[in-house]
C-alpha positions as CSV (number, residue, x, y, z in Angstrom):
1,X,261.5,236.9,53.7
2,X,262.3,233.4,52.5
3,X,264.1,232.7,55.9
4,X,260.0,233.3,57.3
5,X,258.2,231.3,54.9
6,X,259.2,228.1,56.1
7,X,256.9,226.1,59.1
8,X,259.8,227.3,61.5
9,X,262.4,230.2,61.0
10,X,265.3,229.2,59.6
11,X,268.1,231.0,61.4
12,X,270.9,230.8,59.0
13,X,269.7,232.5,56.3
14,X,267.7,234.8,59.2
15,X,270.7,236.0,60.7
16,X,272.4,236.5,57.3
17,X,270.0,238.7,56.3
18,X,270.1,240.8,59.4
19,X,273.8,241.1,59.6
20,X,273.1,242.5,55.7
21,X,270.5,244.9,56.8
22,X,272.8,246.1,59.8
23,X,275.8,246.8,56.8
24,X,272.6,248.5,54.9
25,X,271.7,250.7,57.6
26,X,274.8,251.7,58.3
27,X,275.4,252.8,55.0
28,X,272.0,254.2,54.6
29,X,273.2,256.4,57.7
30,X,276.2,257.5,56.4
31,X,275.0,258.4,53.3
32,X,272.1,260.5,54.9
33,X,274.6,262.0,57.2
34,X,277.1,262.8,54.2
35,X,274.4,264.4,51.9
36,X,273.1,266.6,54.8
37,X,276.3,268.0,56.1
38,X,277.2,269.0,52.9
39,X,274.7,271.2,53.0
40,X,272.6,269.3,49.8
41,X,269.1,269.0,49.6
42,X,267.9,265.3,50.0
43,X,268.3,262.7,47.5
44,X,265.4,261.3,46.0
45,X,266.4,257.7,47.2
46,X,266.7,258.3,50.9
47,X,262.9,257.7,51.8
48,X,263.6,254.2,49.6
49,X,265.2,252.3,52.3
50,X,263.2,253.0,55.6
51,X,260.3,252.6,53.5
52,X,261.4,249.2,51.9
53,X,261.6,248.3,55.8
54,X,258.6,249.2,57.0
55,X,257.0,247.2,54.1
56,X,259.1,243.9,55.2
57,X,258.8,244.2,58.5
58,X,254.6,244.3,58.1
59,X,255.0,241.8,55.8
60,X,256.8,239.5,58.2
61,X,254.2,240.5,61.0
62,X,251.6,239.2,59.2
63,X,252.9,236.4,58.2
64,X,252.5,237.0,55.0
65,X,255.7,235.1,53.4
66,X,254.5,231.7,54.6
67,X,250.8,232.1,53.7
68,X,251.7,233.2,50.1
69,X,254.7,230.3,50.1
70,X,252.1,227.7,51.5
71,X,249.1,228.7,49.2
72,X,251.7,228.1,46.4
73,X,253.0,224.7,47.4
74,X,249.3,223.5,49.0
75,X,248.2,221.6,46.0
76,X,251.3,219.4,45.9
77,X,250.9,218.7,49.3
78,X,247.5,217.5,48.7
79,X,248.1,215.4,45.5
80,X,251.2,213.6,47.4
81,X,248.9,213.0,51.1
82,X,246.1,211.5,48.4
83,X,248.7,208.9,46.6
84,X,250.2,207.6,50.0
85,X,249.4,204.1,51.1
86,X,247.4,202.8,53.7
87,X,249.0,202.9,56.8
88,X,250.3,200.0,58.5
89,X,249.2,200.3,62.1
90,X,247.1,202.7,63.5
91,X,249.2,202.9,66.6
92,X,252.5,204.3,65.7
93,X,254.8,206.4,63.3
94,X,254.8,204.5,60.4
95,X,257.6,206.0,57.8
96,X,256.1,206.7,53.8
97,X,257.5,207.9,50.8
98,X,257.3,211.2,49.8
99,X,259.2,213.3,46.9
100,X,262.0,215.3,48.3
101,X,260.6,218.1,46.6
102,X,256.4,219.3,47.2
103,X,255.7,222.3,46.1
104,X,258.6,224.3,47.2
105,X,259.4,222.3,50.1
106,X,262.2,220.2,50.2
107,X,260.6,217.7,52.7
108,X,262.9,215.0,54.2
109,X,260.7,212.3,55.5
110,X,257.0,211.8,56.5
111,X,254.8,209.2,58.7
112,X,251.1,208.1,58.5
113,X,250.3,209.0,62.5
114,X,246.9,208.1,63.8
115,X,244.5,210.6,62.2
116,X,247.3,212.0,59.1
117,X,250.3,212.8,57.8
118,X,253.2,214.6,59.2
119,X,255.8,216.2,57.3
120,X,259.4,217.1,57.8
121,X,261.0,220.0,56.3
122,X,264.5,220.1,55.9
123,X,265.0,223.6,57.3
124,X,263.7,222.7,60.0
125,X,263.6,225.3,62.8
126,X,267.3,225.8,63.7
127,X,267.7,222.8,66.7
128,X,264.5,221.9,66.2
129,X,262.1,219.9,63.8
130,X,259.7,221.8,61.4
131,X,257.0,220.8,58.7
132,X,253.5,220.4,57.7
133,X,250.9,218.2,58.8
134,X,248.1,216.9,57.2
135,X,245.3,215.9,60.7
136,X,241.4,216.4,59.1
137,X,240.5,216.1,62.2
138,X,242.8,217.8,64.3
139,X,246.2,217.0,66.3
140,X,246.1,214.9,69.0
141,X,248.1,214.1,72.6
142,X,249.2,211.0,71.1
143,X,251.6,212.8,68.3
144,X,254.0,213.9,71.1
145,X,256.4,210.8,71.7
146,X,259.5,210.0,72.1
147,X,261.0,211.5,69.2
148,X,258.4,214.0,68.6
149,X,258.5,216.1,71.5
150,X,256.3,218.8,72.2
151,X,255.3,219.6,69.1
152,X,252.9,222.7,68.5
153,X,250.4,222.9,65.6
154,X,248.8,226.3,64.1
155,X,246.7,226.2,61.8
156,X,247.0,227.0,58.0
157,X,243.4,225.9,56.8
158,X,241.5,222.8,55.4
159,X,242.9,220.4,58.0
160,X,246.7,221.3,57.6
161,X,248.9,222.8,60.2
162,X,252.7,224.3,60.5
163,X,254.4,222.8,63.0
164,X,257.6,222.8,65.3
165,X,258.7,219.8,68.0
166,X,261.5,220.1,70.3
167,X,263.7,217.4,70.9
């Protein structure tokens, strides 16, 4: 679930976790398999695990694990967009400071863009970039550039997005 909070997915811990749950259900299997051709009734735990994955996978469909992550962490984000200077220019990136820790986000840069804030996360989105933006008044054509390719923006509310860039 973790691995899904994040602005992208971060595949490491993602493809840990499903190599776990393949181990799991193969022991789950077994297990089942060994109870019932020993002629026992069924264990009480059996129902645990398939329900336990029907929860997650819900979870994960609805996006739950970033909402509740970002609704945690959205207040920081706020009190650090509020304390950063003005920006230099209005026509570029221009690079700010920003805590390595906001909220529980390790971020690992940011830039005033024309109409914000944008924020890197360090998990990123396996080979591409990940974070948070902070655009009031919505993105803009002009925040895909050179080394912000493509980026996508979805909405999470009050004039912040998610978002992933290429490169």
């Amino acid at each position: 679930m973790w691995a899904f909070s994040g602005p992208g997915v971060a595949m490491l811990p993602a493809a840990t976790a499903v190599a776990v749950l393949g181990v799991a259900v193969v022991l789950w299997t077994v297990g089942a398999q060994l109870s019932h051709s020993a002629g026992r009734t069924w264990p009480w735990w059996l129902p645990v695990a398939p329900t336990m994955a029907v929860v997650v996978l819900a979870l994960l469909v609805t996006g739950l694990p970033l909402r509740a992550r970002w609704a945690l962490s959205r207040d920081a984000f706020a009190a650090v967009v509020t304390r950063l200077p003005e920006p230099a220019t209005t026509t570029g990136f221009d690079r700010v400071p920003v805590p390595a820790m906001v909220g529980s986000y390790r971020i690992t840069t940011a830039y005033r863009v024309p109409g914000g804030v944008v924020l890197y996360e360090a998990n990123g989105a396996f080979f591409d970039d990940a974070g948070f933006a902070y655009l009031p008044d919505g993105p803009t054509p002009s925040l895909g550039n050179g080394s912000f390719e493509s980026p996508v923006f979805r909405p999470l509310g009050g004039g912040w997005y998610r978002w992933t860039a290429s490169w």
